[in-house]
N, C-alpha and C positions, 0 to 999 in steps of 0.2 A: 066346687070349682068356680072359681069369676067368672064373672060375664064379661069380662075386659079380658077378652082372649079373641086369637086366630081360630080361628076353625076352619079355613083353606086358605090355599096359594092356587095363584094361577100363574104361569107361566106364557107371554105373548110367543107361540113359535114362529112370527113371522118375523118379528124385532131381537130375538132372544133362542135362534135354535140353536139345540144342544150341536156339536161338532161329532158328535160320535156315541155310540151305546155304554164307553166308558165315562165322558160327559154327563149323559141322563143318566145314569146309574147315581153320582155323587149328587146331581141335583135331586133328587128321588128321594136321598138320604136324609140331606139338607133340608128340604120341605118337612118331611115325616117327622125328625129331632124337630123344627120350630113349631109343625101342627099339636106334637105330643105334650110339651110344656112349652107355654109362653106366657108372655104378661103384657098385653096390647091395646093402652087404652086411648083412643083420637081426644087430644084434647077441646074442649070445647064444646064435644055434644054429651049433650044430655040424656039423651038416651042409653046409653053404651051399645055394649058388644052384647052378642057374642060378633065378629067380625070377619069380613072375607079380603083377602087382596090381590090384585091384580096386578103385576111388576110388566111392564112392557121397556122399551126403550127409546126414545127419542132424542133424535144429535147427539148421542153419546151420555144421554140424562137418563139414569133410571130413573120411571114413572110409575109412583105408589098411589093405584086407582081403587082406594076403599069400599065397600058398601055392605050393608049389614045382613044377615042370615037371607035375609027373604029379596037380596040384591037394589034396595033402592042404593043411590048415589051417599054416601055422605064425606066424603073428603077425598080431592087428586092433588095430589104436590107433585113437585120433580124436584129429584135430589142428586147433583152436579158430582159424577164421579172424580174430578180434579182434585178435590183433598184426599183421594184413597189412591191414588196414583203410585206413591211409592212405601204405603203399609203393604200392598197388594204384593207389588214388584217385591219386596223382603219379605213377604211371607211366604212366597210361591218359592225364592228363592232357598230358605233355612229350610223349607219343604222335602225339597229338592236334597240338600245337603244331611236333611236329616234320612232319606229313604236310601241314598248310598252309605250313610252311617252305617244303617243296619244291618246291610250286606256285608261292610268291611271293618267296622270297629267295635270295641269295645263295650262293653254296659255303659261303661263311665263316660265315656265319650256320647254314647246317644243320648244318655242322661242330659248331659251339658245341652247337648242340642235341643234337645225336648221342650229342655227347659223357657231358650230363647227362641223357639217357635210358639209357643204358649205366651210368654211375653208380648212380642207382637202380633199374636190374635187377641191377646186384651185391649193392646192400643188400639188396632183396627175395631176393637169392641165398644171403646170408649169412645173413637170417630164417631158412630153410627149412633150412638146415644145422644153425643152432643150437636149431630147435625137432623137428629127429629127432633130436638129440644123444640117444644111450641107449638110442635105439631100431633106427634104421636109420644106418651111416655109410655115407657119400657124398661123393666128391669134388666139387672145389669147379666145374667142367660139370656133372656134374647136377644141382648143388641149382641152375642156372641154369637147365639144363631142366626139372628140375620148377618152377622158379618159371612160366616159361613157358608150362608147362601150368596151371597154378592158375588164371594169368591169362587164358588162351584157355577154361580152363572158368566163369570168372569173367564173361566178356564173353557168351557164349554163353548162362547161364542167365538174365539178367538183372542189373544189378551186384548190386542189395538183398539175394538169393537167397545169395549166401556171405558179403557182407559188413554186409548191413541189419537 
């Protein structure tokens, strides 16, 4: 296994709590799929991973506060939710459309939907790739996991909270 990997998440509950036990449940999941397989390498140090991170929130900026196994500092950016604004908003939405799918239509029908819900969790996949460019590389599962998690911390705080 690399050593360019996550081996925890942390979560700031003071900037970032969950809204409910069904909230922390999807954030829970979301951490455990990006802890399970990931590929997380900070560009620039030489050391590597294995790596830890810390997601807090500030002005509506999530804050990616890095540090290695044994917690010294090695890298904090802040990455401006304003480009996820309306992948989020359409993804929450085909979300939404695909879980009344299921209740009222068709195979073929939730198929279709499935399909363009996976669509734009790639896009939202490909955002998260191209706005750590430079800072953190990441294969293209985890920028899905992390998009994943954005969105389970996104749903969790309230939507306005990361992207209002």
């Amino acid at each position: 296994m690399s050593e360019n990997r996550l081996v925890s998440v942390e979560i700031d509950e003071d900037t970032l709590a969950a809204s409910g036990p069904e909230a922390e449940h999807e954030r829970r999941v979301a951490i455990f799929d990006l802890i399970e397989d990931n590929s997380f390498a900070v560009e620039n140090h030489e050391a590597g991973g294995p790596y830890c991170l810390a997601l807090s929130l500030n002005e509506r900026k999530l804050v990616f506060d890095i540090s290695d196994e044994a917690g010294a500092p090695v890298h904090t950016f802040i990455l401006s939710m304003t480009p996820f604004r309306s992948i989020i908003r359409d993804y929450f939405l085909i979300c939404e459309s695909y879980y009344e799918a299921i209740r009222n239509s068709s195979p073929h029908q939730i198929e279709a939907i499935d399909m363009a819900r996976r669509g734009i969790h790639n896009e939202g996949s490909e955002l998260v790739a191209e706005r750590l460019k430079g800072k953190v590389e990441v294969d293209f599962d985890t920028s899905r996991r992390l998009f994943t998690l954005i969105c389970a911390l996104h749903a969790g705080t309230g939507r306005a909270t990361l992207t209002g």
